[in-house]
N, C-alpha and C positions, 0 to 999 in steps of 0.2 A: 507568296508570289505564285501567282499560277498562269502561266500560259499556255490555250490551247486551241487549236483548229484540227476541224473534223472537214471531211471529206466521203460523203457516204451514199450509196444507191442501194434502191430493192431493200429496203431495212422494213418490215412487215407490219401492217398496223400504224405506219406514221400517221401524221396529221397531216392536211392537206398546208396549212402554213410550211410542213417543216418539206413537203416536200418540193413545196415551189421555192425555199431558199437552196436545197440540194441543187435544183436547176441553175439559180443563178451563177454557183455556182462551178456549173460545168464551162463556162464560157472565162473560167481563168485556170483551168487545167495547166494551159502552160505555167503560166506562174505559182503555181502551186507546185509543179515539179521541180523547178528552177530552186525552192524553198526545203523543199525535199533534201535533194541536192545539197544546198547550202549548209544543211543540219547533218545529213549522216556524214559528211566526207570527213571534217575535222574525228568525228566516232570511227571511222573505217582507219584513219589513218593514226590513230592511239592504238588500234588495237594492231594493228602491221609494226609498230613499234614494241609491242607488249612480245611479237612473236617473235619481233628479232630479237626480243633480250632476253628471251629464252633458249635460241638456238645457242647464242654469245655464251648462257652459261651452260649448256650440253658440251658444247666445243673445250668451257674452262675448267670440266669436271674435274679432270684428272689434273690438274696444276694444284700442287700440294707443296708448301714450305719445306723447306732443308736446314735445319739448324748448322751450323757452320761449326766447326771442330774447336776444339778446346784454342788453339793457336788463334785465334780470331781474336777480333778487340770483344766482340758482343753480338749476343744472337739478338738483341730488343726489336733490330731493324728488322732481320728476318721474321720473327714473330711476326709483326705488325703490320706487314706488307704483304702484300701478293708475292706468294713463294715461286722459286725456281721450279721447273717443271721436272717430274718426277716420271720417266718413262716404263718404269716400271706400274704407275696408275695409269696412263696416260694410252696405256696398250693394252690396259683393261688384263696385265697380266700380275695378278696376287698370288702367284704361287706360294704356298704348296694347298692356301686357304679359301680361294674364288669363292665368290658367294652362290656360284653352280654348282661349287664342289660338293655344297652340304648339305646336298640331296645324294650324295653319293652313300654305300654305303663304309659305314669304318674300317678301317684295316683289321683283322684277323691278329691275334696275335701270333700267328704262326709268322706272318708277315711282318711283325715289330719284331722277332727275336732275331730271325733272319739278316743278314746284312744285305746293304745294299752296294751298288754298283759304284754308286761316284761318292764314295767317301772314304777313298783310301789314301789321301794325300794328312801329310801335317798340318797345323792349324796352331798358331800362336793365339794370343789372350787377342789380337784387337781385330783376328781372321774371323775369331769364337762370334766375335761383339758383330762383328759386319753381316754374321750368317743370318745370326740371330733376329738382328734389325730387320734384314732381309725377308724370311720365313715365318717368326714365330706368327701365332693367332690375334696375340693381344696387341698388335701391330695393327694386324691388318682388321679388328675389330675398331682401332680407334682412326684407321683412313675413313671408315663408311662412316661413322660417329660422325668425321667429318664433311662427309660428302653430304649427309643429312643438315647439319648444320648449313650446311650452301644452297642448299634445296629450299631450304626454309627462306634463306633469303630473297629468294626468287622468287617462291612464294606472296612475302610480303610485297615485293615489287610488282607485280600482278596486283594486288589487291589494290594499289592506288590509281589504275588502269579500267576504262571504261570496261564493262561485263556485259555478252552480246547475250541475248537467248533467243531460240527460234524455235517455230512449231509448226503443224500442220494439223487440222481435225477435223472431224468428220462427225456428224451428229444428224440424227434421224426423229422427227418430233412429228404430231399429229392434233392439229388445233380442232375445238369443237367447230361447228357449223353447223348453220340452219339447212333443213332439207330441202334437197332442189340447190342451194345456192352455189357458185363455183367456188373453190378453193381463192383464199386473200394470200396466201405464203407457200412457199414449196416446203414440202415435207424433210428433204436433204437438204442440209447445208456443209459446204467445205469449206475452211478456212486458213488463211496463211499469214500468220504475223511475225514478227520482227519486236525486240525489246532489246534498248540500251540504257545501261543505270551508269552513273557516275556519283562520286561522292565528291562536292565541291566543297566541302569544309564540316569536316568531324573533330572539331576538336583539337588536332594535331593528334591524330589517333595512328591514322594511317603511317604519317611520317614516322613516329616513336616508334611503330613495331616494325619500321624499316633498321632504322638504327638499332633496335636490340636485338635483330636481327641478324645483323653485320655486325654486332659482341660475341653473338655467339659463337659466332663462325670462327670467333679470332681465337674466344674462348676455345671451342674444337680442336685447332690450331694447336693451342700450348699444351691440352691434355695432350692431345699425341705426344707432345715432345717432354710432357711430365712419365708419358710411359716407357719412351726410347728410353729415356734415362735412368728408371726402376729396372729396366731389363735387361740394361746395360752394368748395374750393377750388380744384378742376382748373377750374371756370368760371371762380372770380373770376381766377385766373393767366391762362387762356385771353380771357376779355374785355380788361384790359389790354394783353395782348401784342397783342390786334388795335387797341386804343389808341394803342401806341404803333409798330404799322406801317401805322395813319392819320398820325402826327405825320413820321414817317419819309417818306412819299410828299408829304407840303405841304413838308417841309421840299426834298425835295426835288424835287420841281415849282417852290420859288422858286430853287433853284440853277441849273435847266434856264433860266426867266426870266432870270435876272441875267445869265448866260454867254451866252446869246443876245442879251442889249442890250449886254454887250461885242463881243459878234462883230461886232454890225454896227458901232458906234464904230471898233473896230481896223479894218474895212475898208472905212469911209468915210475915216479918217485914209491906209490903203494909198493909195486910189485917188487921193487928193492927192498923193502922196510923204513924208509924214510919219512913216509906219511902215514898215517891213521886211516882206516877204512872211511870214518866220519868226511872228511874231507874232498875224498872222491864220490858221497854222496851227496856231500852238501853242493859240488860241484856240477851233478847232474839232475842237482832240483832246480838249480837256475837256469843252467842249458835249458830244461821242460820252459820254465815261466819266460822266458826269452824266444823260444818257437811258438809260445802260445801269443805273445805282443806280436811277433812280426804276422801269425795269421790275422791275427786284428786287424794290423794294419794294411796289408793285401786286400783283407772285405771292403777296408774303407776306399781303396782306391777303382774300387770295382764300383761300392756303392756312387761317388762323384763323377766315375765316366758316365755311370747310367744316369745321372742328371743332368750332366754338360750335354750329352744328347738329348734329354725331354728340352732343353732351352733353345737350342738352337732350330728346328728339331730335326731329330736322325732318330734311324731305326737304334731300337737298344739293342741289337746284335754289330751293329758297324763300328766295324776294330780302327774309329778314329785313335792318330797318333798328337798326342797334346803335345805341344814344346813349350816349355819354358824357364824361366832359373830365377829363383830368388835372390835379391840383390837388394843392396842398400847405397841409397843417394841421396845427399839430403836435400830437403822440402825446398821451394826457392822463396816461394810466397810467403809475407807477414800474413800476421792477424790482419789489420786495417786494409791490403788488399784484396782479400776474402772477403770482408765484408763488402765493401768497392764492387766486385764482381755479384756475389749473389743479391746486393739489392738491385743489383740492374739485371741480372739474366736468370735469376732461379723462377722457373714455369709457375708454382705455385702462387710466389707473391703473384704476377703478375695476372695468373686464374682469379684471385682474390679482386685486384683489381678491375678487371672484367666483371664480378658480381657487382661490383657498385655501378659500376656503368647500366647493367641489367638492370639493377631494380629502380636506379633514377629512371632509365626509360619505361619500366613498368608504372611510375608512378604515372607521369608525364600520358601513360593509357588511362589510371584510375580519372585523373582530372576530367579528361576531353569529357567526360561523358556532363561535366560542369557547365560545357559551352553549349550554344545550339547548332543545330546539326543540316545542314543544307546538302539537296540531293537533287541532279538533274536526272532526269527521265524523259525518254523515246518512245515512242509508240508507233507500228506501222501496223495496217491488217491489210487483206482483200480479200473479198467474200464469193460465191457463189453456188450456184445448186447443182453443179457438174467439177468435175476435180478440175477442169481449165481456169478454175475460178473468174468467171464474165458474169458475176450477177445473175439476176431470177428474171423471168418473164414476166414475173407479178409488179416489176417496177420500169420504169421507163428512165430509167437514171440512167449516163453515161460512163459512169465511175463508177468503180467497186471495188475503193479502196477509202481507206483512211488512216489518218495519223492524226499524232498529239505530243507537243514538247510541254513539260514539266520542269518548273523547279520550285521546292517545295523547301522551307523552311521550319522545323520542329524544335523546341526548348523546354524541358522538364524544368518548369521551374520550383515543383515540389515535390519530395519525395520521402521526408518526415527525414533525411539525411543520410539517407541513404549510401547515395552516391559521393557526398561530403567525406561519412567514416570510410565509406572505402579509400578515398584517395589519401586520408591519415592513414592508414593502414599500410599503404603502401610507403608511404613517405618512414614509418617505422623502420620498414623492413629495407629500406636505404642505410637507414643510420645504423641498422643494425651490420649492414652488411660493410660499412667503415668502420667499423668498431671491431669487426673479424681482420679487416684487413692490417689495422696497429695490432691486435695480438699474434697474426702471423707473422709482423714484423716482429716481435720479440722473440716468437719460439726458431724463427729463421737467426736471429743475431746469437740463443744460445747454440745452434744445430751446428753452426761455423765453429763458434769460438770452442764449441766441447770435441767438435773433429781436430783441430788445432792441435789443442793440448794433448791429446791420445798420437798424435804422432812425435810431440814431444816426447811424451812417455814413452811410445816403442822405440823411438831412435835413441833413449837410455838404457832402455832393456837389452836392443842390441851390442852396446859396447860391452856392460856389463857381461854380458851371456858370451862375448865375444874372448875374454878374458877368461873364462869359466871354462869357457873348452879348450882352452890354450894350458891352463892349470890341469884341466882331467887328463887330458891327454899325458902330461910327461909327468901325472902324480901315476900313471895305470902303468907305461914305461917302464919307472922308478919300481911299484910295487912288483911286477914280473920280474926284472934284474934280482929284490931281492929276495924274490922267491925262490929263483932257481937257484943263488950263491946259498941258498938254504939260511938266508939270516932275516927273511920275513915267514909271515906267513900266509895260509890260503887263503883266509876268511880277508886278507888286506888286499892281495888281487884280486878278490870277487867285489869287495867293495868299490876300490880304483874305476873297476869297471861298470856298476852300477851308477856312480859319479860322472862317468865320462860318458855314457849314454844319457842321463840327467842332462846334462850341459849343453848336449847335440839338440836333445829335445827342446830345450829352453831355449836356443838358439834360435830352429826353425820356426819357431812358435813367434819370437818376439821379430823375424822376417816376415813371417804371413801377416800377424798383425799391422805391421808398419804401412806394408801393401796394402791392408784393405782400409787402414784408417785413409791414407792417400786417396784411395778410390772414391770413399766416402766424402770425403774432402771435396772432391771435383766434383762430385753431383749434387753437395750441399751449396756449392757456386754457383749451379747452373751451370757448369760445364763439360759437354758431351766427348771426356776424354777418350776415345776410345783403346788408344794402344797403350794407354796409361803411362802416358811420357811424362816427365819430370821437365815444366816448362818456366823459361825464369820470365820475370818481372818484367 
């Protein structure tokens, strides 16, 4: 289909035919502008729409999802929907990471050893997790992630939106001529046109990359809240461990105690003759190996503070104070609720999910290129030999303008199959991407069930261990009473008390565990516990 009308003066070299049709006509001017009119307004007024939907989404930059706390029935709604607004994007404030920031230059590390000013308060496990969320990098890398993702869709929304282009030029030419004779065209010519293209039917091309579009986004979406939740957990892992190499350093600071009020027993009993010199040595070989644990375990607690601040992040000189206590409560949730939860709210299936939506709508692209392709087209110019653009003097034309509407229909109907294997190709890469999605579902159904059992397991290890120091304790007791009545001996209170630090350790160890299988637990749900509360059914 093609339709077109010209309207043209002063065009050089016409034929005397074409320019006695020019002339006629001038004498429907009016109606030709009336036509004008008629054709760009609906083009003027697509593209007044294209800009409001652009400002719409500058204004909804900053509106980013909130995943809702573990106590919630289910974050699926929040995923899937337009998020609560997040005023900390919404005021363009990322602290500590702006994307101005990282032209700045790095801090110094005079500057990281250094403490800073506002972090001399305490901080429990779920203060840790809220800073973190807060602050860290890999936060505020996956908001832009997102912001990009939104962009894009905007983008696609534009593209099914009429496209204006405009010019102005200017060109200088110089025709041969017989001598003597006057000039037929002016040497300068200016020009001013006008172009508008629409796509009236591609296939469903346009539509599909609106929609994988707004997958992405959604997809965007869950990665953020698949990283709150890895970050969420490298604290809560990270605060325990330094939990439990607090528990590790008392535990061991009372074995440095103990061994030391043996030492001097064993070598007040020496220096009476009651004991052997061997005794009071063997006494002060364990005292060493007992200062030498508890240094261990002071590094290790120095090493975990200086990580709890890279996570959050704080300078590594800030004498943040941790609080917290190891404790045991038991689990509320079955198995078959766990799973319940994580196939409705764990980020990854539902990321997974999102690829299939992706690559259907990419195939849904490979197709269009199967259908034929319809395209409207605008055209306006005016011409003339002075930039007011009024036509030449070489012509007597009253106009000096013209236009032209288009619409053009085009169909590859061969292309040796081109376009056929692409669009199997893409259909492949569907099915392949539902075939990830059931294997995620499996390795998610063992990721449940094997956190499960590991907190059965700790929660036996702690009774057990619970018992163990309840025995060390009054066998260490027992052996000091009959050390002193002089009817034991050394090597049986150094033992007792090897025994009953064994036990503390076994202890603290089968507490931290239990804690982080828990923690694992909840981010194997999908559930952004943050204070790591123990919530029932």
């Amino acid at each position: 289909m093609h339709l077109q009308h010209e309207a043209l003066t002063g065009r050089p070299g016409a034929a005397a035919g074409i320019v006695t049709q020019e002339r006629n006509m001038v004498s429907t001017s009016a109606s030709i502008s009336s036509q004008i009119r008629r054709f760009v307004f609906p083009f003027l007024l697509a593209a007044m729409l294209g800009l409001g939907l652009l400002r719409q989404g500058q204004a909804d930059e900053g509106k980013e999802y909130a995943i809702n706390p573990v106590h919630e029935e289910t974050i699926a709604e929040d995923v899937m929907n337009l998020a609560r607004e997040d005023p900390a994007i919404r005021e363009e404030n990322l602290a500590p990471h702006g994307v101005e920031e990282w032209d700045k230059p790095l801090p110094s590390a005079r500057a990281q050893l250094d403490a800073s000013n506002a972090t001399t308060k305490t901080i429990a496990i779920g203060d840790a997790v809220r800073i973190a969320l807060e602050n860290n990098p890999a936060i505020t890398s996956a908001i832009h992630r997102k912001r990009a993702a939104t962009y894009g869709k905007y983008s696609r929304i534009g593209a099914m939106l009429p496209s204006v282009t405009g010019g102005y030029s200017y060109s200088y030419s110089e025709a041969p001529r017989a001598k003597g004779s006057p000039p037929s065209s002016a040497n300068r010519n200016y020009t001013l046109f006008f172009n508008i293209q629409q796509d009236l039917f591609v296939g469903f091309r346009n539509i599909s990359n609106l929609v994988r579009a707004k997958f992405a986004e959604e997809q965007a979406k869950l990665n953020r809240y698949n990283e709150e939740l890895s970050l969420l957990l490298d604290v809560q892992e990270n605060f325990l461990n330094l939990l439990r190499a607090r528990e590790d350093v008392r535990s061991a600071q009372d074995s440095v105690t103990r061994l030391e009020s043996q030492l001097k027993v064993t070598r007040a009993f020496y220096d009476v003759g009651l004991s052997p010199r061997l005794d009071v040595l063997q006494a002060e070989v364990d005292l060493a190996e007992a200062e030498d644990t508890l240094l261990q375990a002071e590094n290790n607690v120095a090493v975990q503070l200086a990580r709890l601040n890279t996570l959050l992040p704080l300078n590594l000189g800030d004498d943040v104070q941790y609080v917290g206590e190891l404790k045991y409560e038991p689990f509320p949730l079955s198995l078959e609720t766990c799973l319940e939860r994580a196939y409705r709210n764990r980020p990854d299936l539902l990321i997974f999910k999102k690829a299939v939506d992706i690559a259907r709508q990419d195939s849904r692209v490979a197709a269009s290129a199967l259908y034929p392709q319809i395209q409207g087209e605008f055209n306006w110019s005016q011409f003339g030999d002075t930039p007011a653009l009024q036509g030449s003097p070489y012509t007597d034309l009253n106009r000096y303008d013209q236009w032209s509407l288009e619409i053009g229909l085009t169909w590859e109907l061969f292309d040796f199959g081109e376009n056929l294997f692409t669009w199997r190709q893409a259909r492949e890469s569907e099915k392949e991407a539902q075939a990830d999605v059931a294997g995620q579902y499996l390795e998610a159904t063992y990721d449940v069930k094997s956190r499960r059992l590991q907190i059965d397991e700790t929660a036996k290890r702690i009774a057990v261990a619970q018992k163990r120091v309840e025995q060390g304790k009054e066998g260490y007791r027992m052996a000091v009473a009959r050390y002193q009545a002089q009817v034991g001996t050394n090597n049986d209170v150094l033992d007792a008390q090897s025994r009953l630090t064994s036990a503390e350790s076994t202890l603290t160890e089968a507490l931290v565990d239990y804690q982080i299988a828990v923690a694992n637990l909840y981010v194997a749900i999908g559930a952004k516990n943050v204070d790591l509360e123990f919530v029932e059914e």
